[in-house]
C-alpha positions in Angstrom: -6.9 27.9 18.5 -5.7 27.4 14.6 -2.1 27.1 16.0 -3.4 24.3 18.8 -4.8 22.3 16.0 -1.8 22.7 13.6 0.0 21.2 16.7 -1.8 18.6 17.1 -1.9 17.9 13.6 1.6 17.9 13.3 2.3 15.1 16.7 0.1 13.3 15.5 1.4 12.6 11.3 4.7 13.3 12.1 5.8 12.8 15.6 3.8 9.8 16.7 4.8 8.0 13.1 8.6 8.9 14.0 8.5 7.5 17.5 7.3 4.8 16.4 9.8 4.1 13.3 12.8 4.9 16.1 11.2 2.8 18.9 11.4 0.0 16.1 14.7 0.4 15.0 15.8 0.6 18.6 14.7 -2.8 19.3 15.9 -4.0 16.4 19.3 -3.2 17.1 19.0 -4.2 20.6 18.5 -7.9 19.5 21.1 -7.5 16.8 23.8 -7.0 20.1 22.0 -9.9 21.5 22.0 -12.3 19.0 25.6 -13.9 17.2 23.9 -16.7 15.1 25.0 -17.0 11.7 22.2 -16.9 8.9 23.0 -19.4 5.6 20.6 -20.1 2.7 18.4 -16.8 3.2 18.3 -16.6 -0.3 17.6 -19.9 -2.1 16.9 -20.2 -6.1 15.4 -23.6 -6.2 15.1 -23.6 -10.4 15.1 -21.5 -13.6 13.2 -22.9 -16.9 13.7 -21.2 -19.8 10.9 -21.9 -22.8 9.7 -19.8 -26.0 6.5 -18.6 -26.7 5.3 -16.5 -29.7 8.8 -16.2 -30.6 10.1 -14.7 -27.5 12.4 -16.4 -24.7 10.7 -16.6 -21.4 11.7 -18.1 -17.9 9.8 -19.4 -15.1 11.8 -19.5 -11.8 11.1 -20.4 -8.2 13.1 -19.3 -4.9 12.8 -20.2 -1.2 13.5 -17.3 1.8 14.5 -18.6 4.9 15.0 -15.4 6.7 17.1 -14.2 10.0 14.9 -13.6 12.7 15.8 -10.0 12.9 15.2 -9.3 9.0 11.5 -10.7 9.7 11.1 -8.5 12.8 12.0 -5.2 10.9 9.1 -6.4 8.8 6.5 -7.0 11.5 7.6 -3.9 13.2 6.2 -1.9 9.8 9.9 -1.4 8.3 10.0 -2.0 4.8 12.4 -4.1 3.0 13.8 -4.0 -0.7 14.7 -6.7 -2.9 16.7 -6.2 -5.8 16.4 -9.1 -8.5 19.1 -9.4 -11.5 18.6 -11.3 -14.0 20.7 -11.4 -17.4 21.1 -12.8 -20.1 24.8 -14.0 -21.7 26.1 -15.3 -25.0 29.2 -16.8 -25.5 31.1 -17.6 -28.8 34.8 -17.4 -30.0 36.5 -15.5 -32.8 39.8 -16.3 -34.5 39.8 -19.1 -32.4 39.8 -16.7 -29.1 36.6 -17.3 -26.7 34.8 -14.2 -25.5 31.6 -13.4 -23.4 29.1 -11.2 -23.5 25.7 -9.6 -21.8 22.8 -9.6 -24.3 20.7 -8.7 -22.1 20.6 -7.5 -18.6 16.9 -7.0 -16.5 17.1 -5.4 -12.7 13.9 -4.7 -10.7 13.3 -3.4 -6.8 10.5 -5.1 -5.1 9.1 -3.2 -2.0 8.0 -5.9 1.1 6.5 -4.3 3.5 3.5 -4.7 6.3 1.3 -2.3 7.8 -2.2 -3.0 10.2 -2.9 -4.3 13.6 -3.6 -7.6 11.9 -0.1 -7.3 9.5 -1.0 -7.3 6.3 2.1 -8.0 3.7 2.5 -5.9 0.6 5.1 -6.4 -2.4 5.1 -3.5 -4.3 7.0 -4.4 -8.2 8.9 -1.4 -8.9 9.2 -3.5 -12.9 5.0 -3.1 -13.5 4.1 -1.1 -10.6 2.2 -4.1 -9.3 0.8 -4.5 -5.9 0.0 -7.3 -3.8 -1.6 -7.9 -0.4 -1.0 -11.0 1.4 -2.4 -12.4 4.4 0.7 -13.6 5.8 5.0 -13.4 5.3 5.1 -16.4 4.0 2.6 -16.0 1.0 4.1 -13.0 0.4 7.5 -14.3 0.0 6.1 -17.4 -2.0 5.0 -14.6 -4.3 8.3 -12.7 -4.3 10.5 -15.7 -5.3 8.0 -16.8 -8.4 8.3 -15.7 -11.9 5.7 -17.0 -14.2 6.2 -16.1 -18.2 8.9 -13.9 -17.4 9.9 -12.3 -21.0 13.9 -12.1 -21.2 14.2 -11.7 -25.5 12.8 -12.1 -28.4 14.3 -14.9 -30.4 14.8 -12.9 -33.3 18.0 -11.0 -31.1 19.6 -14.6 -30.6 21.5 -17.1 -32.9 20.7 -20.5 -32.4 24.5 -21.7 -32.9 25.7 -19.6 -30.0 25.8 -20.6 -26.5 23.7 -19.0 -23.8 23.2 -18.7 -19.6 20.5 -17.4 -17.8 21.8 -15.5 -14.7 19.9 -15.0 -11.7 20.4 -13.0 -8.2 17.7 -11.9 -5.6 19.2 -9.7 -2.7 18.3 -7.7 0.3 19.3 -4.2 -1.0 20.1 -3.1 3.4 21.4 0.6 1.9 17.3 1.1 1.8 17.4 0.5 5.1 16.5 3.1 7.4 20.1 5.1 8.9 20.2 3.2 12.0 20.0 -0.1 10.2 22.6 0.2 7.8 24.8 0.6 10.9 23.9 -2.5 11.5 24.4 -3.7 8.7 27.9 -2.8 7.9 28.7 -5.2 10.8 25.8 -7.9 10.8 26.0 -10.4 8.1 22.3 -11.5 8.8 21.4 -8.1 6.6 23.4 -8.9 3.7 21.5 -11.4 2.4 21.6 -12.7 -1.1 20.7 -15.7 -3.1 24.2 -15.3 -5.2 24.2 -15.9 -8.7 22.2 -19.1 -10.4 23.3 -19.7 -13.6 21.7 -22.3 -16.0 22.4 -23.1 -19.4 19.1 -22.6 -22.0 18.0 -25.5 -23.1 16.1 -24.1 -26.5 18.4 -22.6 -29.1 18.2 -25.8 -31.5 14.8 -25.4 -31.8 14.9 -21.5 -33.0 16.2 -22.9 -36.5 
């Protein structure tokens, strides 16, 4: 009797969840073969403001997603995604007349998309704070994903207001999370590797550190 239940215990937390994760990846992959499209602007970093406050550089930022149709159907079919967001920070200046470049600062953070329920409720889960989010539907979530509000980057003390700086900024689809079947995919389907490239803007404050 103890060995029946431990049986059924087991099909039904591990083998029913299993079936179900392969079952999704199958289909997945089935429309992959199906489908030849080419995905462009997945990935869109509409703005970055940089401003101080308290003596500290901050940024707000916005992005758009615009995603393939098979990277929001591994969402809906409970598959979760990760997106990796770089942002640094980079001073430039010369010496003996000879220009150089270099990272100050360089801030990288996973953030977990993923939905789960009947109903499909979205979840970001901030790998940076440990944050989480629920969100009635994809596109809230991703509204949420591509905002930064009084995002902290330095303080102002670290930075000389004669020197030149650039904000850098790149949000992408981190597929070697994917589950194994996927990143087979992958590898060959450019509608996985999706990534907003790199924004750069110049600040627009140092003169006003002095």
């Amino acid at each position: 009797m103890k060995q029946s239940l431990q049986a059924a215990h087991f099909r039904g937390t591990v083998c029913k969840p299993l079936r179900r994760w392969l079952s999704a990846c199958l289909i997945l992959l089935l429309s992959s073969a199906a489908t030849t499209s080419q995905a462009s602007e997945e990935i869109l970093i509409v703005r970055v403001s940089d401003y101080q406050n308290q003596r500290e550089l901050l940024i707000d930022s916005e992005s758009k997603f615009h995603l393939p149709k098979k990277v929001a159907a591994a969402i809906h079919h409970e598959i979760p995604l990760l997106f990796t967001t770089t942002i640094e920070l980079t001073e430039s200046a010369s010496f003996l007349g000879i220009k150089y470049q270099r990272t100050r600062r360089k801030i990288e953070y996973q953030t977990q998309l993923y939905a789960y329920g009947v109903n499909h409720h979205y979840v970001l889960y901030n790998t940076r704070n440990q944050n989480v989010q629920s969100f009635p539907t994809l596109d809230a979530a991703l509204e949420t994903l591509g905002t930064l509000q009084s995002f902290p980057i330095a303080k102002l003390s670290e930075l000389h207001p004669q020197q030149r700086y650039t904000i850098k900024m790149r949000i992408k689809l981190d597929y070697w999370k994917l589950p194994a079947p996927l990143i087979i995919d992958a590898m060959m389907d450019s509608d996985w590797r999706i990534s907003s490239g790199w924004f750069e803007t110049f600040l627009k404050t140092p003169q006003s550190w002095q």
